[in-house]
C-alpha positions in Angstrom: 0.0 0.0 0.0 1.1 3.3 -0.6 0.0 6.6 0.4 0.3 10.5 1.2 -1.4 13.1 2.5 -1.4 16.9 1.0 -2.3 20.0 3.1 -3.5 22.6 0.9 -4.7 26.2 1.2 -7.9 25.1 2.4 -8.3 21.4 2.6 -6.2 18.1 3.3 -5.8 15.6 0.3 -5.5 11.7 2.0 -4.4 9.2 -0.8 -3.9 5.5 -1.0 -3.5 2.8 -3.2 -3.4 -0.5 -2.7 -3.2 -4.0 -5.0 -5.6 -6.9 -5.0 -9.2 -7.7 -6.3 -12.0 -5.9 -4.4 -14.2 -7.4 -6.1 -17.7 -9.0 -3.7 -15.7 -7.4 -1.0 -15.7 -4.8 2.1 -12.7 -3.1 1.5 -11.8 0.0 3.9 -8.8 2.3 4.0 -8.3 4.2 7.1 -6.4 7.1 7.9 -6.0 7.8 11.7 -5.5 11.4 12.8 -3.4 13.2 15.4 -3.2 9.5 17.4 -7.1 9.4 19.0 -8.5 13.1 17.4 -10.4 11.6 13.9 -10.7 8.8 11.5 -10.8 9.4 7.7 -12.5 6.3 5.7 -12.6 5.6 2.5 -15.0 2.2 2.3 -15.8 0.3 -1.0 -18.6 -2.3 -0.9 -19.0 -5.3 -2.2 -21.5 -4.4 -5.2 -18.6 -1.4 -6.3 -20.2 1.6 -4.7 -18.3 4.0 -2.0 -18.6 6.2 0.2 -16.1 8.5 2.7 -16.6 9.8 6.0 -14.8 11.6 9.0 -15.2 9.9 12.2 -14.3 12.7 15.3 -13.5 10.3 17.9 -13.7 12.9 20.6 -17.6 13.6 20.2 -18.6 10.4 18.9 -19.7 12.2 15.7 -19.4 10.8 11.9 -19.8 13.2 8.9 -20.2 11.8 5.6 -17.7 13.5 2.8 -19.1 15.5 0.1 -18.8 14.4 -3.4 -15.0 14.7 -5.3 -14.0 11.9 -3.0 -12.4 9.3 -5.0 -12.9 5.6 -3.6 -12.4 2.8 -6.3 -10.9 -0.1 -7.1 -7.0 -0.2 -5.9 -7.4 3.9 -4.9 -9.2 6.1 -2.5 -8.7 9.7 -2.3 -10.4 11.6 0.3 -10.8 15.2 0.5 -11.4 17.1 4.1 -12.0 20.9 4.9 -9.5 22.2 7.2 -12.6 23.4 9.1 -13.8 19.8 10.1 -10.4 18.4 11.9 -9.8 21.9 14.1 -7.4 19.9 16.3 -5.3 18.8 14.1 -5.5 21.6 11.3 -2.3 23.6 11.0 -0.3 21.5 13.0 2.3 18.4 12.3 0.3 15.2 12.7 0.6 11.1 13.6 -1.6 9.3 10.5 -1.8 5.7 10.9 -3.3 3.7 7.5 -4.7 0.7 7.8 -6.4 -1.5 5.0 -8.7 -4.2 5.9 -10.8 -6.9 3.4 -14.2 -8.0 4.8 -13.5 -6.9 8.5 -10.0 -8.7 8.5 -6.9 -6.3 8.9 -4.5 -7.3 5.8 -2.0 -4.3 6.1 -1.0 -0.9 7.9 1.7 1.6 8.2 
């Protein structure tokens, strides 16, 4: 797996890509945030469909990302507002990344 993460003017730019057939499988990539402040998903689903969301751990809250989020076969690239991490915004961070198939972890760094 390989990935990077962009800060931009107004947004951060979390990219991965990873090998393998997804195919009739639950595939998520997971970026971890500032140690325990957020979770960043990208999630692909068994019949091809995806969807990304931000997970703030802190409040328990989930907010589904808007639309230019890329999650596909062998790539996901996930888009966040500065606005929506304020903890971590600005700052040097921790990002974990993890990949998991079906529930099973198959590979972080």
């Amino acid at each position: 797996m390989r990935m990077s993460v962009d800060q931009r003017r107004s947004d951060y730019v979390f990219s991965a890509e990873y090998s393998g057939d997804p195919s009739r499988h639950d595939v998520v990539v997971r970026f971890a945030l500032g140690g325990q402040a957020y979770n960043v998903d990208g999630e692909l689903f068994e019949d091809g469909t995806g969807v990304a969301q931000l997970q703030d751990l802190s409040l328990g809250d989930a907010t589904m990302l808007e639309p230019v989020q890329v999650v596909s076969a062998g790539r996901v690239e996930l888009y966040v507002p500065t606005g929506l991490v304020p903890r971590v915004a600005g700052q040097v961070f921790d990002v974990a990344v993890s990949f998991t198939v079906d529930g099973s972890p198959v590979e972080s760094c």
